[in-house]
Structures are given as C-alpha cells and as structure tokens.
N, C-alpha and C positions, 0 to 999 in steps of 0.2 A: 535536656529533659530526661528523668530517670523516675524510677520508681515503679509503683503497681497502679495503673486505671484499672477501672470496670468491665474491661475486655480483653478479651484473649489478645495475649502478649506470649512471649519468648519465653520459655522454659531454661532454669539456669539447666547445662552451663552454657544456654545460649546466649549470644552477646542480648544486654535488656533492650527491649522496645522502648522505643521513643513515642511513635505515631504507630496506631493499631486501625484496623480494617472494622468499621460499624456492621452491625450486622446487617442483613439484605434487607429492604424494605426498611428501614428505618429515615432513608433519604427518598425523596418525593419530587423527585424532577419538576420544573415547572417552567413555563414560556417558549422559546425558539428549539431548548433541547427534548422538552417536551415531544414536542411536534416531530423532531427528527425521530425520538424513539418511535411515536406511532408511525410516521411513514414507515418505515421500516418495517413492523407489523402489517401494515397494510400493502405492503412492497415486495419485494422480491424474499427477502428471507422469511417475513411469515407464511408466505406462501409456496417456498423451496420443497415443498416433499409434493406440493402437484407439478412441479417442472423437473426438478433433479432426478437418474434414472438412480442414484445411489441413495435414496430417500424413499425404497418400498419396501414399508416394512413388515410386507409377507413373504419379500423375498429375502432381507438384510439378514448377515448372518449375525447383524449387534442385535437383533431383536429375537435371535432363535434362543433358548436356556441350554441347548448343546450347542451353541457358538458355530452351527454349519449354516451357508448358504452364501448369497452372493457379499459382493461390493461390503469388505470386511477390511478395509484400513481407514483413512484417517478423514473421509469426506463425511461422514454421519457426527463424526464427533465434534469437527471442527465447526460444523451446524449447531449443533446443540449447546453446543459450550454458550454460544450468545445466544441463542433461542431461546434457550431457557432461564436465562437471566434476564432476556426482552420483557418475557412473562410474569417475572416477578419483580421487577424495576414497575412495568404499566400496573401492576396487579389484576392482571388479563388471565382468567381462570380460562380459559379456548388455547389459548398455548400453553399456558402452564400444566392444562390436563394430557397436553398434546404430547410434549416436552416427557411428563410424569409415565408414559407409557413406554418410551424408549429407555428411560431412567431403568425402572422398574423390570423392564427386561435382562438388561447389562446387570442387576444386584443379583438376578434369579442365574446369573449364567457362572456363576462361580464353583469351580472343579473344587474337588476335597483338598486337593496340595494348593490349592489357593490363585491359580491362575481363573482370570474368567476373560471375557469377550470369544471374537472370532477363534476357531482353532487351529484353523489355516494359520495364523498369525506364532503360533508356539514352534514352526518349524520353516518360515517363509524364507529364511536370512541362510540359503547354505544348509538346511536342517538346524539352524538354529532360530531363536525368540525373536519379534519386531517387535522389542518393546515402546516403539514411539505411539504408536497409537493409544495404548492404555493410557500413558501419559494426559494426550486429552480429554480423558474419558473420565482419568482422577480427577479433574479440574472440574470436571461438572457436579460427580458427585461431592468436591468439598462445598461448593456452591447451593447443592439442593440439600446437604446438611445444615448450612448456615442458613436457609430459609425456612426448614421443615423440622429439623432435628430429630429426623428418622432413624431410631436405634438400628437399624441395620449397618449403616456406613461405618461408621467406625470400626466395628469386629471384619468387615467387608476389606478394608482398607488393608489393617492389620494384616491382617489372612495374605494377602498378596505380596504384601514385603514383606513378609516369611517366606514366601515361597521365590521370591528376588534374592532371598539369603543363600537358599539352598542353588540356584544356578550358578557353576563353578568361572570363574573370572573369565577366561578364555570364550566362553559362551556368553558373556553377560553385556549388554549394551555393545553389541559388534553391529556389523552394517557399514552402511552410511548416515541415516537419522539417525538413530538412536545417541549415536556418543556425542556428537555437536547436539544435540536438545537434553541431553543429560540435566542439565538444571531446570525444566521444566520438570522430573521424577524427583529431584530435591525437594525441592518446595513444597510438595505433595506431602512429602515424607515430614518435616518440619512442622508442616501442617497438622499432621495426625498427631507428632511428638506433643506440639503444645496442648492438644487437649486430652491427651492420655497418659502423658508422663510415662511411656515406657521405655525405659533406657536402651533396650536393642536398636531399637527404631536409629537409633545415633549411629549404629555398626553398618547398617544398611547407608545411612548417607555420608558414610567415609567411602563404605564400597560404590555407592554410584561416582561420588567423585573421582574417585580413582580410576575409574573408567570411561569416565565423560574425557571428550578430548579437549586438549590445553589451553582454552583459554588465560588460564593464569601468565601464559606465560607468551600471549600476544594474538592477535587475528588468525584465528584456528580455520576461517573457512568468510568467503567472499559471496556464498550462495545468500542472497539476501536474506531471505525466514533465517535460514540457520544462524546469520549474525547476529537480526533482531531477537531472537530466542534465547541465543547461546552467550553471549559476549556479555552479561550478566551475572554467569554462573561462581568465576572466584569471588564476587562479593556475596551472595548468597551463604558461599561456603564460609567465610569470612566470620560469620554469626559464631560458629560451632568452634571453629581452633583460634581464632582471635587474631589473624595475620596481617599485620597492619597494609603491607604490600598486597594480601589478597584482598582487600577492602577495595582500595585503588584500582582492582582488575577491570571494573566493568567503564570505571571513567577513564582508565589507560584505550581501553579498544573503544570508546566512543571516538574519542579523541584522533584515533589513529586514521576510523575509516571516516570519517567525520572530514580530515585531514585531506586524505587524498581523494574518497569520493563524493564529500556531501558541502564540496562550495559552491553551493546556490540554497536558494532561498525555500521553503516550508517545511525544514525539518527532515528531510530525507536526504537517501546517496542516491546515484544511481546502481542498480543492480538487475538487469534485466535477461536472466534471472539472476545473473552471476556478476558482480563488480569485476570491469576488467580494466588493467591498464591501456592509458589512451583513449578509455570512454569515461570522463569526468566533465565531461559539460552540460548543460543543465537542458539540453532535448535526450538523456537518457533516463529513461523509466525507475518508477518503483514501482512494487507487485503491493497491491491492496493489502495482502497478506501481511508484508512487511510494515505497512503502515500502522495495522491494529496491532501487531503483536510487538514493536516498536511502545507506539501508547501503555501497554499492557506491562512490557517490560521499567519503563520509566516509572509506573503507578506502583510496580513492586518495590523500585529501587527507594522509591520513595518513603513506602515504610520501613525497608531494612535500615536505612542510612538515615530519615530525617532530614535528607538535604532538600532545600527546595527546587535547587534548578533542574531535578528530574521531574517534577512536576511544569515548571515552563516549557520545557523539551516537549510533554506532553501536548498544553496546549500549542505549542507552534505546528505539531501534525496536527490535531482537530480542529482548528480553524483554519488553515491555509493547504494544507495539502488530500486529508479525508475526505471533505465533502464535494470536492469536484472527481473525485474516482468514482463515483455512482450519480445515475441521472437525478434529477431535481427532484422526483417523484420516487425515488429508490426502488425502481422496476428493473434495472441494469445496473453493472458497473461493466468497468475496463478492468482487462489486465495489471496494465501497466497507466503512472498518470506522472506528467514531465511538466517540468514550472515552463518550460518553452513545449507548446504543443497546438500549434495550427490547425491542425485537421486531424479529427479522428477518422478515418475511412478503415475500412477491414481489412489492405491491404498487407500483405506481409514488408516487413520492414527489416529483415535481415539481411545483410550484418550488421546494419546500422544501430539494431536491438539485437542482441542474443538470438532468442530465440526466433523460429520462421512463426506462418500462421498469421491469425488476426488476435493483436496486441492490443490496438487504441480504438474499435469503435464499441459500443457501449452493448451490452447482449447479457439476459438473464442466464442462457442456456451452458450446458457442460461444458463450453470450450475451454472456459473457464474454470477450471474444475475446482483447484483451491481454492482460488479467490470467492469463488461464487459462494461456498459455503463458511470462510473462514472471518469474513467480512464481518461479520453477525454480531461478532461482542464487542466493536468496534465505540461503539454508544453507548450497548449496558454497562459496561464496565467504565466509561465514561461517568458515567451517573452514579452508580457505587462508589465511587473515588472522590467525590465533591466534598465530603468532609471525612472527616478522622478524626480518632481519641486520641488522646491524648496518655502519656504514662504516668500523668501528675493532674490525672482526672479530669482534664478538661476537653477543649474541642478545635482542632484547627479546619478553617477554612481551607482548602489546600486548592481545589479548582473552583473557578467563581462561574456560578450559573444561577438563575432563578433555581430555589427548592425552599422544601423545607427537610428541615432533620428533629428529630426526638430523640436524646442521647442520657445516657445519666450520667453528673459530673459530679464533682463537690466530694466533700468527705463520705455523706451518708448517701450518694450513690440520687442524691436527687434528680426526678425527670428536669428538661430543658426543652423547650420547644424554639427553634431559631429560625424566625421565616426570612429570608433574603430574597430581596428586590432588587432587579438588576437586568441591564442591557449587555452588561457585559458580552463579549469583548466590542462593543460598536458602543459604548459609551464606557465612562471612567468611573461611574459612582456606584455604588455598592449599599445597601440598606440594610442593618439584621434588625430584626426586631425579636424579644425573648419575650417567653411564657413561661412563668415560674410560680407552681404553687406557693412557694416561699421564697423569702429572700436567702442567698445562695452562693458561698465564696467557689470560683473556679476561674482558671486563666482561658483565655478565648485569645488564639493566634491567628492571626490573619497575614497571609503570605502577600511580599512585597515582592512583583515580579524584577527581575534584574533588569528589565528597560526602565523600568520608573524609579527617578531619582529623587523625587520630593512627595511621597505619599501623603497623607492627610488625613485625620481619622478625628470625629466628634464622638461624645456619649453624651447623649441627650442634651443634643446643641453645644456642649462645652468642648473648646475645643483641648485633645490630648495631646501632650510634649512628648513626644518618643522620639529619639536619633535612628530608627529604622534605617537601613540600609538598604541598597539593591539586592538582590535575591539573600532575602533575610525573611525571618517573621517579628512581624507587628506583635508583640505581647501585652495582653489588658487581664491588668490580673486585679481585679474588681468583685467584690459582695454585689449580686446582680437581681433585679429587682422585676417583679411582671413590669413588664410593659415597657420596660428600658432599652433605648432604638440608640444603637453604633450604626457611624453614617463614614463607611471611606470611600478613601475618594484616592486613585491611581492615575495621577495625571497623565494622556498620551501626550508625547511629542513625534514628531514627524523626522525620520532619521532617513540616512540614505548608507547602505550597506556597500564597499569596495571588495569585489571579489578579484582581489588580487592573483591569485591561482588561476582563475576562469579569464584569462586575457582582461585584468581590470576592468570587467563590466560591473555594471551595478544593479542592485532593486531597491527599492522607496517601501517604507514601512511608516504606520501611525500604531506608537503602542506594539501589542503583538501580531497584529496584520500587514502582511506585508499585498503590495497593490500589485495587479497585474494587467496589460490593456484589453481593455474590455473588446475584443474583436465581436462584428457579426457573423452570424450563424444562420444555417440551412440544415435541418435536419429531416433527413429521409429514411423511413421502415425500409430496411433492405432483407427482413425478415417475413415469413411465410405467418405471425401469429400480429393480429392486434393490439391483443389484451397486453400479450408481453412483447412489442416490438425490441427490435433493433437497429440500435441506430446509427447511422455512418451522417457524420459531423461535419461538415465544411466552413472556409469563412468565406465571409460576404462581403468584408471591409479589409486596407491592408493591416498590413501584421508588421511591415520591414521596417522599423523604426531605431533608430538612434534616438537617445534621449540629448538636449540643450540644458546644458547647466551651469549654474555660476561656478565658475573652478574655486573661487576661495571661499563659497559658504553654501555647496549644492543646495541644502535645504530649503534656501531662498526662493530657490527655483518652484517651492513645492506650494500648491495651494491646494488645502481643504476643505471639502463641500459637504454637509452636515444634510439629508435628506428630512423633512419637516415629518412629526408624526412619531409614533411606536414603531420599535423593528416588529420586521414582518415575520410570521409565524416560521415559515424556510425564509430567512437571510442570502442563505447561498445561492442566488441566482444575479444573473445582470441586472433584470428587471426591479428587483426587492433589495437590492444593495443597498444599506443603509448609509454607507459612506464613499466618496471615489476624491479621487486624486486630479486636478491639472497641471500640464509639466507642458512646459514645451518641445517640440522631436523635430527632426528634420528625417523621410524615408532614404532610406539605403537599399538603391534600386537592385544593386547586384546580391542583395541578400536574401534568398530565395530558398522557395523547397528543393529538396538536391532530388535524384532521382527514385527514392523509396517515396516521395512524400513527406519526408522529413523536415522540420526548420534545419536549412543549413547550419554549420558549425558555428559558435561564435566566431570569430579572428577579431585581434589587438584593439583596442582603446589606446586614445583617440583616432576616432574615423571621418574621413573625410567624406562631406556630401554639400553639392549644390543645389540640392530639393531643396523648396518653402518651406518656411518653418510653420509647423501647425501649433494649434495648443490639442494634446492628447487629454480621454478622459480615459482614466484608471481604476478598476473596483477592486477591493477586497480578494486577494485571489485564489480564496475558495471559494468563489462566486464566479468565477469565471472556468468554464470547461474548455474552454477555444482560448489560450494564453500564451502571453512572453511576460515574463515575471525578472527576470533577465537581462539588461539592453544592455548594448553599445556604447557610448558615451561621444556625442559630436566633438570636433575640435578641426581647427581649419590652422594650428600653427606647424611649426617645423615636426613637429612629433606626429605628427596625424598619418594617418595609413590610408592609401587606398584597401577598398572592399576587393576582392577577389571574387571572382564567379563562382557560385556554389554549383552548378550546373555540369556534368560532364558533357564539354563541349562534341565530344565524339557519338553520344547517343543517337542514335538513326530513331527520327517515329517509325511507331508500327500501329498497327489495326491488326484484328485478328475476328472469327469468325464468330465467335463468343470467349470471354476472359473472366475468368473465375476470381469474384471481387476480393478473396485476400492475396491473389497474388500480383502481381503488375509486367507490365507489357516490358517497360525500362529493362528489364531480366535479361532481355536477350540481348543488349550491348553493353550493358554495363561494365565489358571487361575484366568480371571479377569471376576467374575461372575456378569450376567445380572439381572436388575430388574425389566424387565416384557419383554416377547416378542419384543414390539415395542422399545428398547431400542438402540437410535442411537448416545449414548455417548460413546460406547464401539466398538472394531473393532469386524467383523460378516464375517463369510463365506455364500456366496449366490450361486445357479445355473444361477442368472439372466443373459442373457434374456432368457432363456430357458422355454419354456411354457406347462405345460400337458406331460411331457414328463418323461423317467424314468432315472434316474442319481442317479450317488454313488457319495460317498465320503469315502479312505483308510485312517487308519494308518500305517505308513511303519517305524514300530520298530528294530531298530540297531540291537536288538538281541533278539531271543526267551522269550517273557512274557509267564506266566499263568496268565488267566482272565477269570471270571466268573461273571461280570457284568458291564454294561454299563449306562450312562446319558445323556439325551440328550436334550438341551433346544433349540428348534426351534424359528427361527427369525420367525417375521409375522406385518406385517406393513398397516393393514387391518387401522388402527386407523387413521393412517396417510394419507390414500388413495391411498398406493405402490399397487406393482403387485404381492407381496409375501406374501404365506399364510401358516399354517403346511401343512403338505405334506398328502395328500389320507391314504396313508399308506406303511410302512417303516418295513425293516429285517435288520440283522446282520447278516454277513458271517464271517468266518476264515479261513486264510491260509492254509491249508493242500499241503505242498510240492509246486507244484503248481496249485494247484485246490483249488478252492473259495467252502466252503460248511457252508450251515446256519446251525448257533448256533440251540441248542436244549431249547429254551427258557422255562421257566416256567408258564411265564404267557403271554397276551397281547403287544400288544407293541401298545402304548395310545399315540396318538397325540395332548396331550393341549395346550393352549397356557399358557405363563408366569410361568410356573413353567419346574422343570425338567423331563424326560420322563425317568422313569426309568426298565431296565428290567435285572433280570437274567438267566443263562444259565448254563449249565451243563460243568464246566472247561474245557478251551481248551486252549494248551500250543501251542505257534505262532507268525510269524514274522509280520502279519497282519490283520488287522478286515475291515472288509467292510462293509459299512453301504449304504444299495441299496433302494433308495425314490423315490414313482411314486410319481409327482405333481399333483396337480389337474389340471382339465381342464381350459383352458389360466392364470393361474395363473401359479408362479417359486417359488420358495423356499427356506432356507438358516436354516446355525443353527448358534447359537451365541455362544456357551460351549460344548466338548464332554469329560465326565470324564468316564476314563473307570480304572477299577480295578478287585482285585479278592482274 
C-alpha cells in the first residue's frame, strides 16, 4: 500500500506510510474494553495524584514555569502520558481538565534556548542533561496536539530540538537512559517533521541516532523497559536512510531476546528487572512497565512497517499477560507478573527475582514507583490503535474490539462511520456495519491473525473468495453503500504450544488465548488503607500438575467449554471467564514452592507420577492471577524423569518474634551467602518495622542437634539510607525442656558489619536456639545468614 491518505503520513524523504495513526477521539471503544478503560479511571491511575507522593502538584517541579521543586523525573510523566489519553479515549472532561493543567504547565516552563521542564534535570547526568524524561513528556504533548491542536506545540517542540542541536555530542544523550531510549526522542522528532516539513528537524534525528546506543547492531541492554523501548529503534531509523538491514533491526532483537528469554507463553521474557542467563523459565517476572511499553512499541512498529504480526504480538500481551498484572478492580498492580505464579505474598523473592523487596503482591502505593504510574497508557493506547488509515484512503481494522470509528476515505475524503460488533477475543466473529452519506469506493482490510488458517469474511450475506493468509490482511476493495454489514469470522482452533527450550514443557491455547489453571485464592488486606488495600494472594487448591496427553495428537486431549450468555463486562477474572479448558493432569507431589515462595523450577518432560488422574479446569490466562500457564507433560515410558525436590532439604524452621511480611524467615539457611551487609540481591530476614525494641529470632529443629557454635551475618542498610542497623547487642539461648537458657559463650559476641559474627559455646544438645537482639534506638534490624554447628 502506497500513496497519500487523508492523514498525516511520512514526509519524503521519509520511507511513505502504508498504515497512519487516526486522529484521537475518532475511535470510540465500546463493550469488555470499554469497561477496562473506565476501571481504570475509576482505579488506581485515575486516582494516582491522591496516593502517589510524586503527583503534588504544588510541590512538582513539572508544574513550576521555573522548572524548580520537587519529584522532577520520569514518574509524572509516565502518569500522564496514559492519563491523559484515559481522558480523551472516555471523553471524560474531570481528567482531561486534570491531565490539561499539568499539560499547560510543562508548555509555560520553556527557557529561551528552548529547554523546558525540571532544571535539576539540565545538569543531573555528571553536570550534564537527563534527557530521558522530556522524552515522555514529548509524547503527551504530540498526544494533546492530536486531540486539541493547540498552536503552542508545535513552535514548543520545535524550540527544543534547536536547542538538542546546539548541545555538543559528548554531552548529548550520555547517562544510562537516555542513549538505550534514544528512539523514544526519534519519534517525537519524526513526528514534528511530518507536520512541519522542516528539513533540520532530519539533522537532529541523525544526531540522536548517533547517539542512542546500538541497537542496529544487536541486544544493547537486557534491563527489560530499555529493551521494550529501545530494540525498536533501527527500524524507526530505517524510514529516514532507507537501510534495508536497519528495517530488520527491531525484528532481529525481538527475535533474539524472544529466543533466549521469552519461551513461555503471553508474550513476554523474563526480566526482573534485568534478563539474566540461567533465569529463562517461566516463574521469572515481567515489570508492568515492560508490558505497556512492549504493546506500545509493537503498535508503532506497526505503522512504520505495515506488518501485521506486530500487531498480534500486541494482542498476545493484552489478553494474556496485562490484565492479570493489576487486580480485577484496577486499585493495585504488582511489579512483576510470571505465566507460573502461585502466590502472590510481599515477600522478598531474591535471588530467585532480581531484585529484593515486595515484587508479587498486589499494592497501589510507591513501592512501585514505575510501574504504578507507567501502567496508565497500557489501554488508552490500546484503543487508539484499533483502526488505521490507510495510504490508499482507506481503513484497516488492525486490533479487533467492540468500537466505533468515523474516518474519511475514498477519493473525496468521504465521512465513514464503521460500528463493529464483537466478542472478540472470547468468540470468532466480527460484524462492521458502515454509515455512508453516499455510496463510496475505498478498500477496508481486515487483519488475519497468524493462528487462524481459514478466515471467512461475508458482505451482506454473500459470501467473499479471498486466499488470505495467516498474518496477512483481508482486502475488500468495494463501492460501499449505507447500511452495508461485512461479517468475519476468524476461526479459533485449540493448539498446544512445545516449549522446547523450557525442559519441553507446554501451554494449551484456543485462538489467541492461551489457558492457564485456574487455582483457588485467598486474599488478605495486609495494608493499613481500605479504599486502597493491598493484597497478599495465596492458593487454596493445588497448583503441582503435570498435564495427560495423547503423545500423537495432544490436542485430543483438549476439551472446550463455551460459558452460556454475553462476555462479562471485566472477562479477566476466574469468576467471568467466558471460556476454560479440560485436560487431564496427574499432581507432581515433589513440585513444590522452593524456599522464596516461589514455583519451583520447571525440570525435563516427560515426568513421572503415580498421583490419580484428575480432569483440570483451565481459564484464559489473563483471567487467572494465581497461575501455571506452563506444565510438565506426564509420561510413565523409559524417557520419563523423576521430579526432584524443589525444597532445600537443609532448611532448619524458624519462628521469630515478629517478621517483616516482604522478607522471609527461609533467609537464614538458605546457604546463599552475603557480600557485605547491605547486600539486597539475596533474600534477608528483618524485625522491620520494629524500632529500639528487643526481638528474637528461633531455630526450631525436627530433632535434637549438639551445637557448640554459631554465625551470624547481620543485615544493615545504613549505606543505602534504610532503617536497619547491627543490632546494640545480641545472646544465644538453648532449649532446655521448656525453658530458654543462654549459652555459656567463650568469648564476646561482636556486632560488625559485612562479615560473619562469630561465637562459641560450651555444647549444648537441643531442639532449639534462640537468638535474643535489642535494636538500637529507632532503628530495626535483620540478619541475612545464620550457620550454626558443633
């Protein structure tokens, strides 16, 4: 497709648009996405400037017109980018006015050489610019031009990549964001070019390229955002110099990390925060973050290239991986959200995740600092993306959702009103029906996703002959009449996916859902607010399953259950699951949470197990928060594997006086020794919040030890700026019957930091040790390792 439509397209000598961005409000969401937008409004992100402490905008320095004051990088903006698009997707005048003051700030804060926002931010980097935050901040305002087309932005814009021209190379996208998100400042720039045609504008997106880091030339960076972000950028470029190799760039590093971290099922790697070698199975996290701006990146790739399969990429995160990263009600997300995830509890999960802290239970609050606000265009932009113009004036369907669109196609730029009926993805059939003051020649495409092999497409009952393809587009290029109703129809079939890489395990899909088991839940407010609780997630049913399947036609194995009725306005729940799966499974007893709380690791297909076979029910599994998306595959011939115990069988229990719910007790035998005090790569037991106060910590051994000496490497986060320090001073007790009496030590018992605290004692044979710590005054306390022997 070539040519000029009725909307802004590529400026020569940009490579031409195929597929162009409709303007905002011209798409009218309607049914199950609908609904998600409004929770959302009604949810945590419409309401994030009365929870977030970076959302006061008497103190923000995005809302000062001298760019001074607080909380001045990239959590206001990363809010508003979907916030403000929430508001003009709903045409919700309460946020758009909301959204319109923050706007309206940022236009007013612009210096005479053309920098505007925070000023902190012109000198944060070394004495040099952090240009990544402006970056998102461009993004809003191309957004509140294409809905308002307020003369300020564009001379606004302008002014700023002038003043990007004059900062000399050495200075210029340095850091660590800025040069991996470099093609989020492209785009911007691209953006302005097309609707002003000023040819510098082209010198400034050579110079950012030149400075953004190499993508072109392979996986520049494993930090998840930045790949989502970044690994886009030589096709981007791609437009401007015409390099057939850099076209290729963004589907080479899909491909790559795709490759090594993302075989498993709804569209993501793992990256938590960081893709590491050795962590590629699928109980390792994706960051929320990465999910939207994943979407977001696909939806771009989508107009630059015209291909469709970045558009299925899209929906495979928004049905199956997005909607279970935020609770049903969108009052909370998690961090992190894994196709295998059992339990969400707040405990800290390191090393087994990346990062320490609370990853997986569900919390509106700062912990979360990105995700909570970056979450936000995750849907609007969703909904913006459901159709496209065309370059040859027509209109592609490109994401299928209930809406409506008003577009102008045809030669003389004729209105089109196109309402689409639809279940979509939890049914196969598809409805447009047109509104045309006249009768009206334009092609209308409709995207055939690459799972479906026998599409089906009527106009007004008659049915059409097209050889469509798998991720192809359906083209009807037809004189189109009011009232004239195209009816398709995307047949699902029921597939089972071999993840060869992941120890041959597999997941079961219908269509683009893929199914996951539906475990029960117990959720408990372990948060101090109502309104906005937090929630630590547990199951109530097991989870250890190996799937039963025929080995020469799995699918057989698969039965479809069709829920009677309308999908439900939120789909994404157990409850409202419009479709689930029966499979038969036999439990794999030794497949257990290892000592973080984690689903143990996969190991090898086929597994052996002498459990009864059940028949499992499977939902949708973005419907499921509490999942295994994942399995084992049973098999009882010569190839079959025992299960190995995920359990460290060396773990001593312990109790403790109070235990601070993200860290976990498991910490102190876990054998995974620290390298200095401050060390928050590894899981830690704390008293926190407990301040000045005097607390133990037991071991409570199965069976009578003798033991005559102890280790004890205390956490202490002074470095960092926590609340946790070595402890004033600390003893050892032993169980005698039932009385607690101190060891007869030898020497001191020394509280340093980074090393181990070693002490011995005169043998004492016992079911228990007690280890009793005054904290210091307002400071709490933790240890990270206790090795006791004798």
């Amino acid at each position: 497709v070539r040519g000029d439509g009725w909307y802004v397209g590529n400026r020569a000598p940009l490579a031409p648009s195929s597929v162009m961005r409709l303007p905002i409000g011209a798409i009218t969401p309607k049914g199950w996405l609908r609904h998600m937008l409004q929770l959302e409004a009604d949810g945590m992100t419409g309401h994030l400037a009365d929870i977030s402490p970076w959302l006061d905008f008497s103190k923000s320095a995005w809302a000062s017109p001298t760019g001074e004051g607080a909380a001045g990088w990239e959590e206001m903006p990363y809010w508003l980018k979907g916030y403000g698009d929430l508001g003009y997707v709903l045409k919700d005048e309460t946020i758009t006015h909301a959204a319109r003051q923050w706007i309206d700030a940022a236009l007013s804060s612009q210096r005479e050489d053309g920098w505007f926002g925070p000023r902190d931010l012109l000198t944060s980097i070394n004495g040099k610019p952090d240009l990544w935050p402006n970056m998102v901040m461009l993004n809003i305002l191309q957004s509140f031009y294409d809905r308002t087309k307020d003369p300020r932005v564009l001379p606004f814009m302008a002014k700023y990549f002038r003043w990007e021209m004059t900062v000399p190379d050495e200075d210029f996208l340095v850091g660590y964001w800025p040069p991996l998100r470099g093609g989020d400042n492209l785009e911007s720039i691209y953006w302005l070019y097309n609707r002003t045609g000023e040819k510098w504008l082209l010198d400034v997106a050579k110079k950012v390229h030149r400075r953004t880091s190499k993508w072109q030339d392979g996986v520049a960076n494993l930090h998840g955002v930045n790949f989502t972000q970044g690994f886009r950028e030589p096709t981007l470029y791609w437009q401007q110099v015409g390099d057939a190799n850099l076209k290729q760039g963004a589907e080479r590093n899909y491909q790559t990390m795709m490759g090594n971290y993302g075989q498993v099922p709804g569209g993501m790697f793992g990256a938590d925060e960081n893709a590491r070698p050795g962590h590629t199975g699928p109980r390792q996290g994706a960051e929320t973050c990465s999910m939207v701006e994943f979407m977001h990146s696909f939806q771009m790739l989508t107009r630059v290239t015209g291909e469709p399969r970045w558009a299925d990429r899209t929906e495979e995160i928004a049905f199956n991986s997005f909607p279970a990263a935020l609770t049903p009600d969108m009052k909370a997300l998690h961090y992190l959200t894994a196709p295998n995830q059992a339990q969400l509890d707040p405990g800290n999960k390191a090393p087994g995740i990346e990062n320490g802290g609370t990853m997986f239970s569900y919390s509106p609050f700062e912990v979360y600092r990105c995700c909570q606000h970056n979450v936000s265009h995750g849907w609007p932009y969703y909904a913006e993306e459901l159709w496209l113009a065309t370059a040859d004036k027509g209109l592609v369907a490109s994401l299928y959702a209930a809406s409506d669109v008003t577009a102008k196609v045809g030669a003389s730029g004729a209105s089109v009103t196109v309402k689409e009926e639809t279940e979509y993805p939890f049914r196969d059939t598809i409805r447009f029906t047109l509104a045309l003051e006249k009768p009206t020649a334009f092609p209308l495409y409709l995207r055939v996703p690459a799972w479906c092999h026998n599409p089906s497409v009527t106009v007004n009952g008659k049915a059409v002959k097209d050889q469509a393809k798998p991720e192809s587009y359906l083209v009807l290029n037809s004189t189109w009449n009011d009232g004239d109703v195209v009816e398709l129809r995307l047949p699902m079939a029921l597939s089972v996916t071999r993840w060869e890489k992941n120890h041959d395990s597999v997941s079961l899909n219908y269509g683009p859902l893929t199914f996951a088991l539906g475990i029960g839940s117990q959720w408990t407010n372990y948060g101090k607010s109502e309104k906005w609780p937090e929630w630590d997630v547990r199951p109530t049913t097991p989870w250890n399953y190996g799937l039963v399947l025929d080995e020469k036609d799995p699918v057989k194995s698969l039965e479809l259950v069709r829920k009677a009725g309308p999908v439900a306005d939120q789909p994404f729940t157990p409850e409202t699951a419009p479709l689930a799966l029966k499979v038969k499974a036999r439990r794999i007893p030794a497949w257990s949470m290892d000592s973080l709380n984690m689903v143990g690791e996969l190991q090898d297909s086929p597994v052996k197990s002498d459990e009864p076979v059940e028949t499992l029910t499977l939902i949708p599994m973005g419907a499921a928060r509490l999942r295994i998306s994942q399995f084992p595959v049973i098999g009882n011939g010569p190839d079959a594997h025992e299960w190995k115990p995920t359990i460290n069988p060396k773990l001593i229990p312990a109790t403790a006086s109070h235990s601070n719910p993200s860290d976990t007790l498991t910490a102190l035998s876990d054998e995974v020794e620290p390298t200095k005090s401050f060390d928050l790569s590894i899981p830690r037991f704390t008293w926190w919040d407990r301040l000045g106060s005097a607390e133990w910590v037991q071991y409570n051994f199965p069976k009578e030890r003798t033991l005559s000496e102890a280790a004890i490497y205390f956490f202490d986060d002074e470095a960092g700026g926590g609340g946790c320090r070595v402890p004033a001073s600390w003893r050892l007790l032993w169980k005698d019957g039932d009385e607690w009496k101190p060891v007869e030590a030898s020497g001191e018992y020394e509280t340093a930091r980074d090393q181990f605290n070693k002490v011995t004692f005169t043998p004492v044979t016992t079911t228990g040790l007690r280890l009793e710590a005054q904290l210091k005054p307002n400071f709490s306390g933790g240890i990270l390792e206790w090795k006791v022997g004798g």
